[in-house]
Backbone as CSV, one residue per row, in Angstrom:
resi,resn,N_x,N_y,N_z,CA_x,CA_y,CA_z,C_x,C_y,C_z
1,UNK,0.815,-1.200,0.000,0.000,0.000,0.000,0.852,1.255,0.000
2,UNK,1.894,1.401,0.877,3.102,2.654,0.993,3.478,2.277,-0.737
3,UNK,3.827,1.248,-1.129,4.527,1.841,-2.219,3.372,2.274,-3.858
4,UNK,2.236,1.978,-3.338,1.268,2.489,-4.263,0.521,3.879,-4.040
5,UNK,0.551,4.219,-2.915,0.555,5.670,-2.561,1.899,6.458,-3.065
6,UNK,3.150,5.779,-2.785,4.108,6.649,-3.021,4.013,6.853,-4.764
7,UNK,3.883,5.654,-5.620,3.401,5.760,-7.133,2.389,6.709,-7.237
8,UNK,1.336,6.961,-6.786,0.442,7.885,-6.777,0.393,9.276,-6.497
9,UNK,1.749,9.539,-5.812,1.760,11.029,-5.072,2.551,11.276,-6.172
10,UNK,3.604,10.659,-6.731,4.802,10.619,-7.156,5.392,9.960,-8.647
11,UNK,4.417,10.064,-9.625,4.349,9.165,-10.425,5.854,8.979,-11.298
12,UNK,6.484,8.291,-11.585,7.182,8.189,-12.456,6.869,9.123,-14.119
13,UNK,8.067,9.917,-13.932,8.299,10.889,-15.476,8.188,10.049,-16.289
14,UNK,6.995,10.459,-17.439,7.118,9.789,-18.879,8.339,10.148,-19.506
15,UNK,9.076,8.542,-20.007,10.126,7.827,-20.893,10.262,9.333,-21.815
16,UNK,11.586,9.726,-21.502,12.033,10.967,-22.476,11.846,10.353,-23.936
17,UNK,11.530,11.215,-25.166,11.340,10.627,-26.483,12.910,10.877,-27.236
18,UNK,13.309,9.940,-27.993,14.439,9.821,-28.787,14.858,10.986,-29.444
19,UNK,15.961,11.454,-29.623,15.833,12.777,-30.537,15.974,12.440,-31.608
20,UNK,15.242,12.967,-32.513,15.435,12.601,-34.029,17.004,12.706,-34.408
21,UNK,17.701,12.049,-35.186,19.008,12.060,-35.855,18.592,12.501,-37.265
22,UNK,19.098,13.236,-37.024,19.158,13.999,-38.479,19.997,13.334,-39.629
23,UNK,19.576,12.884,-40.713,20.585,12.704,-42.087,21.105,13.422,-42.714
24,UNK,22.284,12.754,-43.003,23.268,13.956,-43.791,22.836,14.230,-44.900
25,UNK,22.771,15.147,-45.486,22.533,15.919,-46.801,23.608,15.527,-47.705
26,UNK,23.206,15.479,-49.019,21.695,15.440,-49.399,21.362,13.771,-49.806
27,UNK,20.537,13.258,-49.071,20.054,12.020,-49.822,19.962,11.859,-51.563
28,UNK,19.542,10.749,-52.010,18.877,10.081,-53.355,17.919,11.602,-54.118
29,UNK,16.662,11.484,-53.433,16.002,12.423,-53.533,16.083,14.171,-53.670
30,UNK,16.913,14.145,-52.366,17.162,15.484,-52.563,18.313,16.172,-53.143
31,UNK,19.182,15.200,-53.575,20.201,15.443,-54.796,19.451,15.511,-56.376
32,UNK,18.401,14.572,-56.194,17.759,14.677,-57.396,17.270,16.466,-57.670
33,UNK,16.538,16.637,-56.404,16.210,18.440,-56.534,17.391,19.124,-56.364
34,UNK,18.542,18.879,-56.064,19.533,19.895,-56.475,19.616,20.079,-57.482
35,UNK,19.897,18.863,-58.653,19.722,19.089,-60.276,18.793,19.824,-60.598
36,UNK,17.658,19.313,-60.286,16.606,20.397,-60.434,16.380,21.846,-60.527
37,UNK,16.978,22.178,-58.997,16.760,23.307,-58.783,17.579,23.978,-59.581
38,UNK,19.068,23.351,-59.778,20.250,24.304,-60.811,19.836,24.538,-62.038
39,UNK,18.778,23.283,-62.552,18.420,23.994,-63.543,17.377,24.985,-63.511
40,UNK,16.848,25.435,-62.574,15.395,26.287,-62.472,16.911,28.003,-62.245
41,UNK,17.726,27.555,-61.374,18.239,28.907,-60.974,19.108,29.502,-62.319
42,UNK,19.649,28.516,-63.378,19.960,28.651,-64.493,19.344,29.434,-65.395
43,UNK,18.373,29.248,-65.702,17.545,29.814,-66.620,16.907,31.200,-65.593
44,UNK,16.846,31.189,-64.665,16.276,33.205,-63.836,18.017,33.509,-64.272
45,UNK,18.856,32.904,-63.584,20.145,34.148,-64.388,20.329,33.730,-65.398
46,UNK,20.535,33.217,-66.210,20.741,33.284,-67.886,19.625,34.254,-68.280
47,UNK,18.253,34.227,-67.641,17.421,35.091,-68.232,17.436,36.648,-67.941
48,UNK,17.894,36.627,-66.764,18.515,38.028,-66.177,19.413,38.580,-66.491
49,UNK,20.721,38.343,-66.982,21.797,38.521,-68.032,21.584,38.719,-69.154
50,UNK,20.286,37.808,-69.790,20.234,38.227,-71.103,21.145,37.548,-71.898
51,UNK,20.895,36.123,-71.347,22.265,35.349,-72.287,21.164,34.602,-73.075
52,UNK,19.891,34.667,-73.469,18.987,34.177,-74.077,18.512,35.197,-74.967
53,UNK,18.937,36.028,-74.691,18.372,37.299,-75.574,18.724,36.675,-77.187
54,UNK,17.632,37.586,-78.168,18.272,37.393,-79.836,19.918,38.200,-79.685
55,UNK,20.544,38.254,-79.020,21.632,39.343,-79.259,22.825,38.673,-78.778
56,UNK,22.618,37.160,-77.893,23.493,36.290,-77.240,23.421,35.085,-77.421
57,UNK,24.064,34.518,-77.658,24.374,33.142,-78.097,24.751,32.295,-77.256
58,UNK,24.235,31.031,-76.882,24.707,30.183,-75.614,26.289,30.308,-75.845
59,UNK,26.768,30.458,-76.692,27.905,30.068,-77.031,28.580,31.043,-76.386
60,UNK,27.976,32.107,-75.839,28.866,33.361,-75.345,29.750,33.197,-74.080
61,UNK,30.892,33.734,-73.757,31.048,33.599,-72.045,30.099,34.499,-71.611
62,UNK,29.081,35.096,-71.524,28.527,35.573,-70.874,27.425,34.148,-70.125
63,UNK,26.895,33.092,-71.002,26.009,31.988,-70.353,27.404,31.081,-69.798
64,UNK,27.885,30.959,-69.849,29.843,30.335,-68.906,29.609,31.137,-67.893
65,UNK,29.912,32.487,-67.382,30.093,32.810,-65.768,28.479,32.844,-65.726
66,UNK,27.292,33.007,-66.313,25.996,32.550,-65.826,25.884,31.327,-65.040
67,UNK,26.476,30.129,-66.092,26.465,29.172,-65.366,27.754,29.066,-63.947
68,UNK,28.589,29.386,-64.236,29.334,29.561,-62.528,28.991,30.458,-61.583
69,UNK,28.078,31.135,-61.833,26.838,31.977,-60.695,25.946,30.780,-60.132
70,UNK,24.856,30.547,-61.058,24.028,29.684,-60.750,24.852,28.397,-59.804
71,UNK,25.893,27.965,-59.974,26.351,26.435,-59.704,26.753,27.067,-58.477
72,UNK,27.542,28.414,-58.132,27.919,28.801,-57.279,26.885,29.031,-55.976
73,UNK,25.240,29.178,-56.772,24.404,29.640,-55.850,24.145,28.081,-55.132
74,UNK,24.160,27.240,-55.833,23.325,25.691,-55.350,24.374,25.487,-54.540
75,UNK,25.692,25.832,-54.841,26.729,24.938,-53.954,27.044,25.475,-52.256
76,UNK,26.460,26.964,-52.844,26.689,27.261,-51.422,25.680,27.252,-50.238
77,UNK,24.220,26.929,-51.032,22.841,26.219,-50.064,23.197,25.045,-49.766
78,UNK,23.829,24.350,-50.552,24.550,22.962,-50.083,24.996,22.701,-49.194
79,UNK,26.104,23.352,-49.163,27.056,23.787,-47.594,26.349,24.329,-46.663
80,UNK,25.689,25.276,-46.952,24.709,25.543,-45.313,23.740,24.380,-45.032
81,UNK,23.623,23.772,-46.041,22.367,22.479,-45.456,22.918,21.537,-45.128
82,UNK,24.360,21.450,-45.316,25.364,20.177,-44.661,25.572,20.417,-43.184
83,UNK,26.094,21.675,-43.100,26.031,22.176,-41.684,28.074,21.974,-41.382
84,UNK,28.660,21.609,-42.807,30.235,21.202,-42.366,30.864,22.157,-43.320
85,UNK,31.987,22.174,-43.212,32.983,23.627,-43.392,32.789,22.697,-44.921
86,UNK,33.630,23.911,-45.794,33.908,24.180,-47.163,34.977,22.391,-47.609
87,UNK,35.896,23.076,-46.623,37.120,21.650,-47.115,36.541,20.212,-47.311
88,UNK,35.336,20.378,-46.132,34.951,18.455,-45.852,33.909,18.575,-46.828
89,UNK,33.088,18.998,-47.237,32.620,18.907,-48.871,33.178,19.017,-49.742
90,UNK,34.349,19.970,-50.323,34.982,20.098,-51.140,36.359,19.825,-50.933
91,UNK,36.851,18.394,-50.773,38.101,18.302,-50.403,39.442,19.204,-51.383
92,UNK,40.066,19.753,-51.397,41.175,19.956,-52.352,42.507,19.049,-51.753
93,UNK,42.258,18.038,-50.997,43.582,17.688,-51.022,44.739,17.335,-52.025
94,UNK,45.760,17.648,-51.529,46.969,17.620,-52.656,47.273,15.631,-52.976
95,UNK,47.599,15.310,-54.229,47.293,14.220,-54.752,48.848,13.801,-55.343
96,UNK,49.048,12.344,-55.239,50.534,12.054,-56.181,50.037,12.880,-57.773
97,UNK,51.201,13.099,-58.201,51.550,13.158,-60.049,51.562,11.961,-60.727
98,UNK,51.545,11.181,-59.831,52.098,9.965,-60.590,50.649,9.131,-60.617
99,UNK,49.543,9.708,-60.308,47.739,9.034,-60.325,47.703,10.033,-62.072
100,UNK,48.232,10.806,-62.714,47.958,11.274,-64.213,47.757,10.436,-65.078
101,UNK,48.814,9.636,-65.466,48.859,8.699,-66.003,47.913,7.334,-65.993
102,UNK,47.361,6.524,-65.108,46.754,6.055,-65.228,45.893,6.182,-65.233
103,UNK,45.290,7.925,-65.049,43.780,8.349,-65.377,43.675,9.049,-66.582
104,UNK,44.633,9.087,-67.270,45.047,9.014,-68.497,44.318,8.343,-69.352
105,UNK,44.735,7.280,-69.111,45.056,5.885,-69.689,43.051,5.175,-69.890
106,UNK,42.833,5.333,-68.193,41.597,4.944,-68.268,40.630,5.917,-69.252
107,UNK,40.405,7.085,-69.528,40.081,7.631,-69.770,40.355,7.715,-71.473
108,UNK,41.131,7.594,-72.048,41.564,7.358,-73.906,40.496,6.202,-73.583
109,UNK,40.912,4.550,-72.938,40.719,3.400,-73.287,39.048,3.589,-73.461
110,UNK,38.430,4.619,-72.148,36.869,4.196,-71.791,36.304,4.966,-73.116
111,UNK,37.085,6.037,-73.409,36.252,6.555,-74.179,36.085,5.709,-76.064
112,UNK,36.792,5.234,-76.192,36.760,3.796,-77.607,35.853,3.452,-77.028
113,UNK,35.092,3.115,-76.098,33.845,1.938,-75.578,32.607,3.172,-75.498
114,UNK,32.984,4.388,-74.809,31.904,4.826,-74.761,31.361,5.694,-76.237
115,UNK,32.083,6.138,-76.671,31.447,6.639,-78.198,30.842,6.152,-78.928
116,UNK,30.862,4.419,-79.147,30.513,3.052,-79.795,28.587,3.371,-79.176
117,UNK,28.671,3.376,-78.117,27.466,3.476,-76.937,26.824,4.575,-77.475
118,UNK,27.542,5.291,-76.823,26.816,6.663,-77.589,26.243,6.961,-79.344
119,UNK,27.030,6.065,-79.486,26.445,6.577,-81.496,25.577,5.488,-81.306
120,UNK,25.158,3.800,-80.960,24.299,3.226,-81.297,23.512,4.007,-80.875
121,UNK,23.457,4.754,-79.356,21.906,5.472,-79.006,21.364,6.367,-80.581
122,UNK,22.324,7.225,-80.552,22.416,8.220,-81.474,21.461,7.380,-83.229
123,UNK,22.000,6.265,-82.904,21.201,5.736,-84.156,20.304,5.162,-84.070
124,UNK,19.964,4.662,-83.204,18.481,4.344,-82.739,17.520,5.307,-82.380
125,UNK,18.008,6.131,-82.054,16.762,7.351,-81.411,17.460,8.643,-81.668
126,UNK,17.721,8.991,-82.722,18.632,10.425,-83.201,17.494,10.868,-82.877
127,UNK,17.906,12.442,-82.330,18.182,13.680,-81.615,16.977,14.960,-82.717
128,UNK,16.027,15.228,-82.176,15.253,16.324,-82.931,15.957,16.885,-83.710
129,UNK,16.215,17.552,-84.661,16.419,18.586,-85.484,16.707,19.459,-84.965
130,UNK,15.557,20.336,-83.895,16.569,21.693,-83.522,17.189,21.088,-82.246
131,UNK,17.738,20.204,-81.821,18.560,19.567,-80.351,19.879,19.557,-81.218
132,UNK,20.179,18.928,-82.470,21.122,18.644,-83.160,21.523,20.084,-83.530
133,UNK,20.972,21.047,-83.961,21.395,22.195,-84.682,21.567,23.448,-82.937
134,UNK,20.967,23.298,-82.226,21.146,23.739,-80.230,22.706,23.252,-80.246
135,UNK,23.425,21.997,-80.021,24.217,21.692,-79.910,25.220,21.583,-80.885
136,UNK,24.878,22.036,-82.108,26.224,22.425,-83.170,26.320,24.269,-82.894
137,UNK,25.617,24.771,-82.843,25.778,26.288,-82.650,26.799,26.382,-80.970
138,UNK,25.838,25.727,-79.774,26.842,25.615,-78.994,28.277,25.244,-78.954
139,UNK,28.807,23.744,-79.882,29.808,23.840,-79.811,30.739,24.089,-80.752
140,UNK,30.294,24.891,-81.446,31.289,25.188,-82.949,30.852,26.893,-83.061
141,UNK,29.664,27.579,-82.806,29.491,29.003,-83.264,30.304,30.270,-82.315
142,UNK,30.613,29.771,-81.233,31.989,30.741,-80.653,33.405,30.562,-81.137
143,UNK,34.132,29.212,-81.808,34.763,29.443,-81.801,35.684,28.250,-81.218
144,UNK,36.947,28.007,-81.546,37.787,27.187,-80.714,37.910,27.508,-78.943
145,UNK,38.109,28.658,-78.977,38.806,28.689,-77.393,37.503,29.283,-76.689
146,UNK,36.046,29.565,-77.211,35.225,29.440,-76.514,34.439,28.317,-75.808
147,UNK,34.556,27.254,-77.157,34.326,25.823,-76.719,35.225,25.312,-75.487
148,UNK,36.640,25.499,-75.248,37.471,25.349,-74.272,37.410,25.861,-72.912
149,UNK,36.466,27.097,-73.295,35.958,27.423,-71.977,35.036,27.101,-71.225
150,UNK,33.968,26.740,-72.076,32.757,26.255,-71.522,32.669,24.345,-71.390
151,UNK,33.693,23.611,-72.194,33.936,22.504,-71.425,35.323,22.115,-70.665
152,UNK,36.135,22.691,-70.633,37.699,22.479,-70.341,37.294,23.013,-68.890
153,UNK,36.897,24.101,-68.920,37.118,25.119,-67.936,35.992,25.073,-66.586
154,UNK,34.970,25.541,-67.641,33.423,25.705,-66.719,33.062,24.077,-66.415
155,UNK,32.972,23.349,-67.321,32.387,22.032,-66.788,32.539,21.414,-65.807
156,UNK,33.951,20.971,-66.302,34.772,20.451,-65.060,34.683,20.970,-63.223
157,UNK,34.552,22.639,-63.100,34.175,22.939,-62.195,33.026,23.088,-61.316
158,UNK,32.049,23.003,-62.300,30.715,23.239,-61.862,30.046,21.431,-61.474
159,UNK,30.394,20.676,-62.469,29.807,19.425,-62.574,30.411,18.754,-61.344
160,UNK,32.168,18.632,-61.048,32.672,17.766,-59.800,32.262,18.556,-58.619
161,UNK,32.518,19.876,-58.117,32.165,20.405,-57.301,30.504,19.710,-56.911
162,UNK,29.480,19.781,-57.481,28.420,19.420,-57.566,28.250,18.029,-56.967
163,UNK,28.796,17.311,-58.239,27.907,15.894,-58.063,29.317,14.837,-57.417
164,UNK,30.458,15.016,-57.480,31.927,14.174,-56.292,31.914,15.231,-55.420
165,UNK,31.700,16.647,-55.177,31.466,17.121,-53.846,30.586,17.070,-52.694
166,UNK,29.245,17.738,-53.044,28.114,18.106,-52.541,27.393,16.461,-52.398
167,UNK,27.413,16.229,-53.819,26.173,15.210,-53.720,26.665,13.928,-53.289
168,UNK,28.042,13.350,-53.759,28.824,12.038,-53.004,28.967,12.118,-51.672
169,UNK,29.111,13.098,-51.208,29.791,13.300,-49.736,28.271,12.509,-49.057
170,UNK,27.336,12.925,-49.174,25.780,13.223,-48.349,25.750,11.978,-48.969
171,UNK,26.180,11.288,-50.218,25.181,9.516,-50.407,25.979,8.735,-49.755
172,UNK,27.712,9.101,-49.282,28.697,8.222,-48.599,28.569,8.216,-47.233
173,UNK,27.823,9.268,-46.649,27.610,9.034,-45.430,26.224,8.683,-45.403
174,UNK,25.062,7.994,-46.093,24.309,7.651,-46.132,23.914,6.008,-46.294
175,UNK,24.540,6.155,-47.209,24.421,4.292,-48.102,25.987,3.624,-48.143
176,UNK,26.006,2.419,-48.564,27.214,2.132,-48.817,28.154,2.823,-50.016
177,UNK,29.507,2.333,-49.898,30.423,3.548,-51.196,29.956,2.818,-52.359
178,UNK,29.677,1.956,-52.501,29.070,1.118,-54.235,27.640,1.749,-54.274
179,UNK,26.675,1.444,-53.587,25.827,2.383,-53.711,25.228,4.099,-53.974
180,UNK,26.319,4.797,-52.945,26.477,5.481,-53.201,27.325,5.837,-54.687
181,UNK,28.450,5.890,-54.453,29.391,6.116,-56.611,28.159,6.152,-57.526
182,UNK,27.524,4.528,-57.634,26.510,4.179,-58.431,25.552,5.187,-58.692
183,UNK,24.974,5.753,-57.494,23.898,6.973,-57.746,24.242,8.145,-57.947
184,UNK,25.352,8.464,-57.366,26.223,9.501,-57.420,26.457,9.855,-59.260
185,UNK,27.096,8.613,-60.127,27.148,8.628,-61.331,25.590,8.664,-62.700
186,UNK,25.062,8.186,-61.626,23.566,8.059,-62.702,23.015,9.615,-62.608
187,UNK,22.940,10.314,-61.470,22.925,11.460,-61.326,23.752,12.398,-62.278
188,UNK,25.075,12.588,-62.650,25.540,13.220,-62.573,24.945,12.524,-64.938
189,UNK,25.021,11.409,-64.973,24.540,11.310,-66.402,23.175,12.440,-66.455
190,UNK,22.201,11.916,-65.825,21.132,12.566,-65.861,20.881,14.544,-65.883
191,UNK,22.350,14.822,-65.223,22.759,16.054,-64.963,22.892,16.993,-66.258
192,UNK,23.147,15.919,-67.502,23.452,16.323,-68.998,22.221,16.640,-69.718
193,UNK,20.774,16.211,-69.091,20.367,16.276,-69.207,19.636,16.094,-70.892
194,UNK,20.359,15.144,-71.674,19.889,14.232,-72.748,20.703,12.673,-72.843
195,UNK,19.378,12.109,-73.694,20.175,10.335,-73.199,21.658,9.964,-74.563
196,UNK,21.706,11.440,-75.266,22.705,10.956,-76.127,24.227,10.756,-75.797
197,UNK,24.178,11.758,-74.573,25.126,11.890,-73.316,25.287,10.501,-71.937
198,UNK,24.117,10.081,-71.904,23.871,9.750,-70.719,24.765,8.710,-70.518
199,UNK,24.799,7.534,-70.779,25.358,6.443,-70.769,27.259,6.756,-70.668
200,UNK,27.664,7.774,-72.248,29.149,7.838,-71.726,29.311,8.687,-70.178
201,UNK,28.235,9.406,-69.725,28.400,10.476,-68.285,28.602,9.282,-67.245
202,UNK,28.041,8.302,-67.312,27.490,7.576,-66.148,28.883,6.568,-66.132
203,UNK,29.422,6.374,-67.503,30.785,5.462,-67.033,31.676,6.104,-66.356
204,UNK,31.434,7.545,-67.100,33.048,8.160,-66.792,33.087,8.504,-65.145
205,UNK,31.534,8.670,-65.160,31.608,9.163,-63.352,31.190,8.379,-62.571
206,UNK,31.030,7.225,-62.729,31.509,5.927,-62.050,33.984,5.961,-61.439
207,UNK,34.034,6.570,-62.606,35.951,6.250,-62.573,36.087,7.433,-61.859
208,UNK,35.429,8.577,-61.648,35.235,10.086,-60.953,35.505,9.386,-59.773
209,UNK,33.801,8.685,-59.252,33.538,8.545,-58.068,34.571,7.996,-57.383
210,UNK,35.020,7.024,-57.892,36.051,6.108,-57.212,36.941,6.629,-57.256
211,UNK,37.817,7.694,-57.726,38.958,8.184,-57.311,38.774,9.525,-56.312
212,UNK,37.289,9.792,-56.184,36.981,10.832,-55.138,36.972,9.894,-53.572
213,UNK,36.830,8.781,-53.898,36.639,7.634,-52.497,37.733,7.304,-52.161
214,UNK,39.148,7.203,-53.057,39.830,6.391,-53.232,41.182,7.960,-52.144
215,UNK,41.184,8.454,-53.012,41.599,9.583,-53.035,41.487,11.193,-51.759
216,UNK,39.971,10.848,-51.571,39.303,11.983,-50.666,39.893,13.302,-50.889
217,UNK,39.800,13.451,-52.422,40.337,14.162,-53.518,38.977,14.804,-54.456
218,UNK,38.780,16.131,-54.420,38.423,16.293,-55.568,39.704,16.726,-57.132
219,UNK,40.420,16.836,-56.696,41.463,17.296,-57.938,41.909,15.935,-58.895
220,UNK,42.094,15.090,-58.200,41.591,13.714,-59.564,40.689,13.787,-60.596
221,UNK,39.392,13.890,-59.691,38.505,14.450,-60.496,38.391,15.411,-61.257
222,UNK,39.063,16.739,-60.867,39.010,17.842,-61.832,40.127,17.406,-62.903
223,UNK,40.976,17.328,-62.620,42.285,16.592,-63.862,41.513,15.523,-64.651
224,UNK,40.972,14.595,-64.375,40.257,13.604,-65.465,38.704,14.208,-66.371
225,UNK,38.173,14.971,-65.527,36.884,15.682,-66.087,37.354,16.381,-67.469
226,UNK,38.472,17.245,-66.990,38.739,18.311,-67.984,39.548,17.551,-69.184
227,UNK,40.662,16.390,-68.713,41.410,16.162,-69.984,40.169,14.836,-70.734
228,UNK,39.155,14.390,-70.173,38.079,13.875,-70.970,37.405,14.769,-71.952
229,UNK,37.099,16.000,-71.489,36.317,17.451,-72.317,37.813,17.548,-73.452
230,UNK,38.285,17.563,-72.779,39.791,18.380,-73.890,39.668,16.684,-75.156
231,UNK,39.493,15.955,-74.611,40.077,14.521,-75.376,38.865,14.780,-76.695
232,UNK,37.604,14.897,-75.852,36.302,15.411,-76.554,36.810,16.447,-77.715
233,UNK,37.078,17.265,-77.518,37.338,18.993,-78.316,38.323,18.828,-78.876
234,UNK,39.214,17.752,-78.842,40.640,18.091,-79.738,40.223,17.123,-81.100
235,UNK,39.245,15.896,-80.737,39.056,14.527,-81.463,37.767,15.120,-82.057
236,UNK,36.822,15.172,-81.883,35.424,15.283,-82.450,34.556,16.282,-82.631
237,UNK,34.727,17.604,-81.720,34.498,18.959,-81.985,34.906,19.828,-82.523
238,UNK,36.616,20.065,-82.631,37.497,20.728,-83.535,38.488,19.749,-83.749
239,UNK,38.016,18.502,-84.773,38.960,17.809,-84.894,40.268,17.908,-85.928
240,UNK,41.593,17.705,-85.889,42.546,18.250,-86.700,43.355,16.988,-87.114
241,UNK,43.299,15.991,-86.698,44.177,14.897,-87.327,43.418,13.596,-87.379
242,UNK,42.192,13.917,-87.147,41.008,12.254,-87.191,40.088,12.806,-88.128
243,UNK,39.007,11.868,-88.904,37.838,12.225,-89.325,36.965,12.612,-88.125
244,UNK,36.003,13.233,-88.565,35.238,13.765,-87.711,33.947,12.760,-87.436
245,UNK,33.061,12.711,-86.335,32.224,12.321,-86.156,31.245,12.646,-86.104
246,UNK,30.071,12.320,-85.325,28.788,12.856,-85.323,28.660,14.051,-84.276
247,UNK,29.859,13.929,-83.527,29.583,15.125,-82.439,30.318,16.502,-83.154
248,UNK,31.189,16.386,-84.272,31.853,17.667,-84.882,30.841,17.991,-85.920
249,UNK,30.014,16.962,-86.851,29.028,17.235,-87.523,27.734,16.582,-87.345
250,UNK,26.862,17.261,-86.506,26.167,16.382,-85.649,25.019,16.319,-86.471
251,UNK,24.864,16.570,-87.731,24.032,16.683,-88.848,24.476,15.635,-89.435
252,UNK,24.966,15.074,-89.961,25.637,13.599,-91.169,25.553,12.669,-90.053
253,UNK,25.331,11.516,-90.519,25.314,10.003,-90.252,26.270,9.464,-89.080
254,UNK,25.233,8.708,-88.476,26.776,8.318,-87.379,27.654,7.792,-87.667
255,UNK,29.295,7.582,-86.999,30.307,7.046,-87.791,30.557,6.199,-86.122
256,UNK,30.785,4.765,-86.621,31.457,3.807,-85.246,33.010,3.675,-85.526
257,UNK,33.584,3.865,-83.892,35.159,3.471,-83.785,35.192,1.781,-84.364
258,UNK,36.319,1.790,-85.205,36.192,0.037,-85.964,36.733,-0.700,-84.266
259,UNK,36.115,-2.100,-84.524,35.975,-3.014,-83.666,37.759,-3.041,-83.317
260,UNK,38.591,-3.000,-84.163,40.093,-3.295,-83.183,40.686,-1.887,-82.482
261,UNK,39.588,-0.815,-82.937,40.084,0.162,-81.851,39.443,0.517,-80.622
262,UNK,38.512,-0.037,-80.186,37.594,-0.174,-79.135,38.256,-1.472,-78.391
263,UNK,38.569,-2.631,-79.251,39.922,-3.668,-78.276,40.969,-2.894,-77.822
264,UNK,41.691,-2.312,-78.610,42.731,-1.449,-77.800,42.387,-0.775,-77.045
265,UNK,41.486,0.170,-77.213,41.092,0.837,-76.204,40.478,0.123,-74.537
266,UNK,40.217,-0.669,-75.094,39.365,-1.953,-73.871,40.833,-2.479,-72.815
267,UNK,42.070,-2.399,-73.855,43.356,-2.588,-73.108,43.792,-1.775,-72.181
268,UNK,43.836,-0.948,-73.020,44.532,0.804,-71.908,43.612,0.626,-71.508
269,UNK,42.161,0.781,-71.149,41.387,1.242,-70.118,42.018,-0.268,-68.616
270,UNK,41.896,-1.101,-69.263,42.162,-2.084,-68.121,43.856,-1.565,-67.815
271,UNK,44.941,-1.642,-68.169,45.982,-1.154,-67.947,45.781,0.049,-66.854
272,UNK,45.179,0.718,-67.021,45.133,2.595,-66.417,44.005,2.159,-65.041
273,UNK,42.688,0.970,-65.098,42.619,0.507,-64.213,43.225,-0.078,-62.882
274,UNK,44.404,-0.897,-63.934,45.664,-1.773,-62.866,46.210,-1.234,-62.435
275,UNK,46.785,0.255,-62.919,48.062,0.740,-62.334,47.420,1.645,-60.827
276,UNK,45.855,1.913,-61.261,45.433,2.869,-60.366,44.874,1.978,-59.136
277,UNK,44.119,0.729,-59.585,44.226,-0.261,-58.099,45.677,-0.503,-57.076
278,UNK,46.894,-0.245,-57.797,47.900,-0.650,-57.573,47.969,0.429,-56.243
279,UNK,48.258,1.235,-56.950,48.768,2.633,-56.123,47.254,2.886,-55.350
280,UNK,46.585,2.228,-55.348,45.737,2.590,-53.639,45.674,1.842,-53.015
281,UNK,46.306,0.394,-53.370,45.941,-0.506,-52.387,47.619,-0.514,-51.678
282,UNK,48.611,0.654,-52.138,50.067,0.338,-51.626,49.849,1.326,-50.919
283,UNK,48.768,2.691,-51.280,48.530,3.436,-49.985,48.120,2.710,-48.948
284,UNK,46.919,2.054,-48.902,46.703,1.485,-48.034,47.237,0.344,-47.222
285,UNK,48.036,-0.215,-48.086,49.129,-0.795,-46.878,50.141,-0.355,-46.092
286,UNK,50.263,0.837,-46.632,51.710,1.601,-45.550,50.317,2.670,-44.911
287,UNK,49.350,2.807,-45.439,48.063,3.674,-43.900,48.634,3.490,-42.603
């Protein structure tokens, strides 16, 4: 009886409730609306600049620092919604010289496999009329060293920052690193926002992801992004010592890499693979 009176005068405090744990930014989903949104904030400043005007040409640097405004605006809501300093999203750590070369290597080999990919799409489901003639004005009506700017330069920065900064960081502390890369790369295809692109985006940033994991590096990434764009622009956009393809004349017929240069290429890519498993798994034994 004392101890049911004392329960009664005295009841025991209701069980404190769990505090919610918050997830790291940005999940599956809400990386998906970052793309999103960059493209919604894209088009208010491109339209605010007047890089759409009859008087401007995508091709201009004026839609180039448009787009490093806009990328600049998403990246830095990013970071406040992470809640972690600049560096741990955007690593710049300093990287061997000697990781060039075999991202080199991977990168010649993948691309013999991925162009093959890309032109069957291209021939199965070619590209509207004005998408084809959008993307020859873009990359041929400025000019050589405008094209260099807007993929050498701008891409490379806006795209890794983005999708091996912002958006890998938030799926690696979320899901596993295969899971994560994986979405991380389908994203960053989807980021191109046409499927004539999609498939070579999604290999190459699959080899991104993993040297952003491998590495805890974005500058791998920026060194392979850009000499992929440059490999792009020297071979098939302003090409000077190959025939040209469907991406320099994106009007004429598709043309396929012949079957023994897509084997070679299938070599170096595995070669530039080996050398780069090599050198992380010898980091990781002297860790």
């Amino acid at each position: 009886m004392e101890s049911l009176g004392k329960y009664l005068r005295d009841p025991a405090p209701p069980s404190a409730a769990k505090p919610r744990v918050k997830r790291p930014y940005p999940g599956v989903f809400q990386a998906i609306g970052l793309v999103l949104l960059l493209a919604l904030v894209e088009l208010l400043v491109c339209g605010f600049a007047g890089a759409f005007s009859a008087n401007a040409n995508l091709d201009s640097p004026r839609f180039a620092i448009c787009c490093l405004i806009s990328t600049a605006i998403i990246l830095r809501y990013g970071l406040w919604k992470t809640k972690a300093t600049f560096s741990e999203v955007f690593p710049l750590t300093r990287v061997s010289w000697s990781l060039c070369l075999p991202i080199v290597l991977c990168i010649v080999g993948l691309y013999t496999i991925a162009h093959n990919v890309d032109s069957f799409i291209y021939m199965v489901y070619p590209p509207p009329v004005f998408i084809r003639h959008l993307l020859s004005d873009l990359l041929h009506a400025g000019g050589y060293w405008n094209a260099f700017l807007q993929v050498v330069v701008v891409a490379p920065f806006t795209e890794e920052f983005l999708c091996r900064g912002l958006i890998l960081r938030g799926l690696l502390k979320r899901y596993g690193t295969v899971t994560a890369v994986v979405a991380s790369a389908v994203l960053f295809g989807a980021f191109h926002g046409n499927i004539w692109q999609f498939s070579s985006a999604v290999l190459i940033g699959l080899i991104f992801g993993w040297l952003r994991v491998e590495t805890q590096s974005l500058l791998p990434c920026l060194f392979g992004h850009a000499f992929w764009n440059v490999f792009v622009l020297e071979l098939f956009i302003f090409p000077r010592w190959v025939p040209s393809s469907h991406l320099s004349k994106v009007l004429e017929p598709v043309q396929f890499v012949p079957l023994w240069v897509v084997l070679l290429g299938a070599c170096v890519f595995g070669v530039g693979l080996f050398m780069l498993g090599r050198r992380f798994q010898t980091k990781r034994d002297f860790a």
